[in-house]
Backbone bond lengths (Angstrom), bond angles and torsions (degrees), N, CA, C in turn:
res aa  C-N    CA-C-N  psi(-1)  N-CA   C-N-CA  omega(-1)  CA-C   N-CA-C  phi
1 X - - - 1.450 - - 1.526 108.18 -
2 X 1.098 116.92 170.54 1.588 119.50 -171.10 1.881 93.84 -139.17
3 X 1.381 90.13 164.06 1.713 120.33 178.70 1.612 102.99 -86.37
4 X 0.919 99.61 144.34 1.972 123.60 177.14 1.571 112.96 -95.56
5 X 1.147 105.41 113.57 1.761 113.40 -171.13 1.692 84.73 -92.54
6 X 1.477 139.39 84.03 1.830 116.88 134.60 1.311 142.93 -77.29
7 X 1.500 91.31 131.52 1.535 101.13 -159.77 2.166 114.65 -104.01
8 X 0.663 128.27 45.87 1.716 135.08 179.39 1.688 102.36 -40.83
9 X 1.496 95.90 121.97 1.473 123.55 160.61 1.218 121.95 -125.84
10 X 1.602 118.86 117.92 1.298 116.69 -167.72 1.852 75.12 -126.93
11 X 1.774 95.50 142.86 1.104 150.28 175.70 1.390 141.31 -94.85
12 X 1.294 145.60 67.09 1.343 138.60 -162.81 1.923 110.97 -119.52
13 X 1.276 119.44 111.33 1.474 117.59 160.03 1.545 113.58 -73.06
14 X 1.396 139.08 121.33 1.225 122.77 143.18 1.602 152.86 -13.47
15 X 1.369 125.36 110.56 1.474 91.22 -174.31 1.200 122.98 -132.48
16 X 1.587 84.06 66.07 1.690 114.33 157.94 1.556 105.41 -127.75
17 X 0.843 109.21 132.88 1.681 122.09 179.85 1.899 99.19 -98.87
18 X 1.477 113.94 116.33 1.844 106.16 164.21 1.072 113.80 -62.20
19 X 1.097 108.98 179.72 1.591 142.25 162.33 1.699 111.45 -26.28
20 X 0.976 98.83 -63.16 1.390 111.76 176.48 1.646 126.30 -67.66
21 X 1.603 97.99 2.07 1.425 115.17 -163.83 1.892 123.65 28.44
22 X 1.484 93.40 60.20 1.685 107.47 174.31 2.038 82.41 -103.19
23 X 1.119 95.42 165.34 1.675 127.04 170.97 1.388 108.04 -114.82
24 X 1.404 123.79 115.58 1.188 123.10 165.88 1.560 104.18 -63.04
25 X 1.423 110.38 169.36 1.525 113.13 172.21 1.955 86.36 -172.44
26 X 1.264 86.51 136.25 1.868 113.61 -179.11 1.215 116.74 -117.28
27 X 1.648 119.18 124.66 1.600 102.26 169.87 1.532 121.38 -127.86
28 X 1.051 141.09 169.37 1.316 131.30 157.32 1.190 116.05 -160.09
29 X 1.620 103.74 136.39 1.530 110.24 -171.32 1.715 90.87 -129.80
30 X 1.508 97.62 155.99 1.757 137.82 -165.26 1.137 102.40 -129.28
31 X 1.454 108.62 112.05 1.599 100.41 166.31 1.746 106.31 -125.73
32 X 1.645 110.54 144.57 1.597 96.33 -169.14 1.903 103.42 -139.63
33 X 0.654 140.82 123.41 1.227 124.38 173.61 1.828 125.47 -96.64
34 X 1.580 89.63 133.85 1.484 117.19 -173.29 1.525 117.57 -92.50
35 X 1.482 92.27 140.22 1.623 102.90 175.95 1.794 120.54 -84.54
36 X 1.213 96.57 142.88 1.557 90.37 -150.02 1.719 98.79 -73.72
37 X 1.007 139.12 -32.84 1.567 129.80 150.20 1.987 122.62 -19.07
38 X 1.273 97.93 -34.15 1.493 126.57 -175.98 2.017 96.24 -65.34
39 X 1.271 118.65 -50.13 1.340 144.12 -171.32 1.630 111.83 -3.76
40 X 1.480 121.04 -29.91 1.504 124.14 -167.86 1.514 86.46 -112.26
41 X 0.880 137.35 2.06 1.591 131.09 168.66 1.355 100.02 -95.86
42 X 1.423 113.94 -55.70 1.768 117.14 173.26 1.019 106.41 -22.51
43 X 1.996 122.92 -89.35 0.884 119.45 175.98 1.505 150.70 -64.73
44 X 1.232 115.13 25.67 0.999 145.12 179.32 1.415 119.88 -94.37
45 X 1.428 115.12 -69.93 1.666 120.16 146.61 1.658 107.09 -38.46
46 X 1.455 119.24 -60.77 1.511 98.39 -167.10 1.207 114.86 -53.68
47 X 1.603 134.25 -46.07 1.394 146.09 172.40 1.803 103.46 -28.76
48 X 1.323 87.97 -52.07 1.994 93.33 -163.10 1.606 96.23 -86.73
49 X 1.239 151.40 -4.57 1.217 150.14 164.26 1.506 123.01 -72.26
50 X 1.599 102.95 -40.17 1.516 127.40 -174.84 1.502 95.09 -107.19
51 X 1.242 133.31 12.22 1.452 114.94 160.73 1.543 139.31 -67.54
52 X 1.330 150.49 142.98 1.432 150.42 169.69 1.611 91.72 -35.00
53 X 1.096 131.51 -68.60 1.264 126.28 -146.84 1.550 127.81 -115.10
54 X 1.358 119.33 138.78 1.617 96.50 -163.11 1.268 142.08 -69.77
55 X 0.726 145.13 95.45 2.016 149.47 -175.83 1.685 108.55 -2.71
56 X 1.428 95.92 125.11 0.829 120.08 -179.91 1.658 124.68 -134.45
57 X 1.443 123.21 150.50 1.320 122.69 -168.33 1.395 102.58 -77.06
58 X 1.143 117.90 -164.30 1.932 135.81 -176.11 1.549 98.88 -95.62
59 X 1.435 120.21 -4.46 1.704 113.27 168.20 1.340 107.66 -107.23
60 X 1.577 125.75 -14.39 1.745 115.62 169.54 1.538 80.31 118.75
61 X 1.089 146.17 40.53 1.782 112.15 -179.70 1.620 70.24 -134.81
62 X 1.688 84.76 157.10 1.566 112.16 168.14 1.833 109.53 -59.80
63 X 1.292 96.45 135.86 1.563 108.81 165.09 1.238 112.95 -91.34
């Protein structure tokens, strides 16, 4: 069996443009590596990362 490299990049442009009309834009990426025993958790996060809609707890509020 092999280890799970996940890698998360979250993405945000600004949306306010300055003076100078530049666009901020921010990024940050996480990379962590997983034990392959781990495997139904792996895909589990990936499911909820790559989902339509945003994550949410068992009471309805944003995570």
């Amino acid at each position: 069996m092999c280890n799970y490299k996940l890698t998360v990049t979250i993405g945000k442009n600004s949306e306010i443009v300055d003076g100078g009309g530049w666009v901020t834009s921010m990024t940050w990426r996480k990379s962590t590596i997983l034990e392959a025993k781990d495997r139904a958790q792996v895909l589990a996060l990936r499911d909820l990362l790559n989902g339509s809609k945003p994550a949410v707890d068992e009471d309805g509020y944003l995570m």
